[in-house]
N, C-alpha and C positions, 0 to 999 in steps of 0.2 A: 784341875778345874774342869767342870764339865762346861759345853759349852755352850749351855743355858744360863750358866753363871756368866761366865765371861759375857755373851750378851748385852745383858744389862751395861755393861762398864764401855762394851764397844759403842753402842747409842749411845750413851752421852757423851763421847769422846767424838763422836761424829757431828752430833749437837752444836758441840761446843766448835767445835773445827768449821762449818757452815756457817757460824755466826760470826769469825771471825774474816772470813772470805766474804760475805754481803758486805758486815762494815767497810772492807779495804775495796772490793768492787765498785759498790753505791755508797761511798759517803754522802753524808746529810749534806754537809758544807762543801759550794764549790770553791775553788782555789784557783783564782785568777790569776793566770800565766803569762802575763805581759812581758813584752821583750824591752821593756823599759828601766827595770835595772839595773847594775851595775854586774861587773863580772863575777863578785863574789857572789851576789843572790843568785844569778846562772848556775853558777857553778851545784849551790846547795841542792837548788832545784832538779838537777838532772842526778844530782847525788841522792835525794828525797825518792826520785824516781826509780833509781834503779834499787835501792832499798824494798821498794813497794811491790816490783815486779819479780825479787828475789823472794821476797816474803809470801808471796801469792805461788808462786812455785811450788813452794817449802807445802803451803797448805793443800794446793792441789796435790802433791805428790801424798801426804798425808792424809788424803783421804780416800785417795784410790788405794791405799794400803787399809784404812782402817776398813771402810768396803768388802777387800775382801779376808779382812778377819770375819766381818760379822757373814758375809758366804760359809766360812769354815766352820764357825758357831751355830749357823743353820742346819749344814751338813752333821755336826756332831752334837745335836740336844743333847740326847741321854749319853754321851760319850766322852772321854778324855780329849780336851784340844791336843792335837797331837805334831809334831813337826814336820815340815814340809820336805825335810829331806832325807833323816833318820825315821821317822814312824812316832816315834819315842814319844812319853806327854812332855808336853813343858810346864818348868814349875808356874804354880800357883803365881808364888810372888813375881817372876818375871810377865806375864801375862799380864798383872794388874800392875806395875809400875807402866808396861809399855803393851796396851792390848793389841796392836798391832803386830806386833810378833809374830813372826810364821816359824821361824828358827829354834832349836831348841838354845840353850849357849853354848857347849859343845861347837855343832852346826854353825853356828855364828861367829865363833872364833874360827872355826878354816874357811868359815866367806871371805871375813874380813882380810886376812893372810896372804887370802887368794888374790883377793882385790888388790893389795897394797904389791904384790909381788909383779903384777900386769900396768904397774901405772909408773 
């Protein structure tokens, strides 16, 4: 896939990821956080919270990855998106389930390996 094509898929994957990061940032509705409940609404609450802050991570971190797919898509218009550690292109279809991709799959099964064998 060149990555003029990929583009397109990267904006609206980025789109879509800012939009969900405003809603959780700025909600419309405030939620009045009295300490007047009981233990079990505490509880939910701070479990509601940390749900939200886990969530908001997940999307930041997902977007400074899709970011810099769409850097790589810059750098390669007329060119095969290619992988960040082999060279190599990566397929089509892996790009467009996850355009964030830097990896080819190869690559990305001895990250993971690597990962799991350091932890």
């Amino acid at each position: 896939m060149k990555g003029s094509q990929l583009l397109a898929i990267v904006e609206k994957e980025l789109a879509t990821v800012r939009k969900h990061l405003e809603r959780i940032e700025h909600p419309d509705e405030k939620v009045d956080h009295d300490s007047n409940g009981d233990l079990a609404d505490q509880a939910d609450g701070h479990t509601q919270t940390i749900d939200v802050v886990t969530r908001t991570s997940m999307l930041h971190r997902q977007l400074a990855e899709l970011s810099d797919a769409k850097a790589r898509c810059l750098k390669a218009m007329d060119a095969e998106v290619t992988c960040a550690a082999c060279g190599k292109a990566i397929d089509d279809e892996r790009l467009e389930l996850v355009p964030e991709n830097a990896l080819c799959c190869t690559c990305q099964a001895i990250e993971e390996r690597r990962r799991r064998r350091s932890v």
